[in-house]
C-alpha positions as CSV (number, residue, x, y, z in Angstrom):
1,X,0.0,0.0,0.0
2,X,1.7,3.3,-1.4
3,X,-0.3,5.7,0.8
4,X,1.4,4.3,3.6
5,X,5.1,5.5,2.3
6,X,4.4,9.1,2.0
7,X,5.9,11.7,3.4
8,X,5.2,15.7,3.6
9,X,7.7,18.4,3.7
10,X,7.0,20.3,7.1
11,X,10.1,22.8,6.6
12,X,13.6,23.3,4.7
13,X,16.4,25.1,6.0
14,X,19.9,25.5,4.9
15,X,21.9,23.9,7.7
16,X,23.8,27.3,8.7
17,X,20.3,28.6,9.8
18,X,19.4,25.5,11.6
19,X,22.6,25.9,13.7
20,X,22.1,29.1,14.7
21,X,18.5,28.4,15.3
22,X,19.3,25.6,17.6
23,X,22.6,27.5,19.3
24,X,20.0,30.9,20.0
25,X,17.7,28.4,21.4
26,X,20.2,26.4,23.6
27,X,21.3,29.7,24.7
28,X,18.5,31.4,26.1
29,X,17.2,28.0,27.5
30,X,20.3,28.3,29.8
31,X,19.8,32.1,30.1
32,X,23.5,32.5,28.7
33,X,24.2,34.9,26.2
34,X,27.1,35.2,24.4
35,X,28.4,37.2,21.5
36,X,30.0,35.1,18.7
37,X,32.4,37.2,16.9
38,X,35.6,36.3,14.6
39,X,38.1,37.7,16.6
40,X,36.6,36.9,19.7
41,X,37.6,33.4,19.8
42,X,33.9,32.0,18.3
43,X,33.8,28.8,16.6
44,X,31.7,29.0,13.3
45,X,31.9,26.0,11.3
46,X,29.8,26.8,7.5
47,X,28.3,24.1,6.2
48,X,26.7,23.5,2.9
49,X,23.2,21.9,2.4
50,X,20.2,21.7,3.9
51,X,17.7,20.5,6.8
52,X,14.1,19.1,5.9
53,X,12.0,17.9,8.4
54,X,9.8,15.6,6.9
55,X,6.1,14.3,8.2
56,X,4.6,10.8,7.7
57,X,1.2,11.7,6.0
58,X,-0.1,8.3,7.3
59,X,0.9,8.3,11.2
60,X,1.3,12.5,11.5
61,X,4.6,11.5,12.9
């Protein structure tokens, strides 16, 4: 049964905005803030692609 195997794009992101994203929300759950700059000794790693989330149309999952 096909309708089983199908899947729905929820959201795309390239995977530099994901990381900040995720870092901004890490950091404020910890009530840290902290200024990234690059002198200041931040680590920034770029990184080509990106992020899908994806939704199984059948379970909602």
């Amino acid at each position: 049964d096909l309708s089983i195997c199908t899947f729905v794009l929820e959201q795309s992101l390239s995977v530099r905005a994901l990381q900040e994203m995720l870092a901004n929300t890490v950091e404020k759950s910890e009530g840290k803030f902290m200024m990234k700059t690059a002198q200041g000794g931040g680590h920034r790693t770029l990184l080509y692609g990106h992020a899908i989330l994806l939704r199984h149309s059948y379970s909602g999952m």
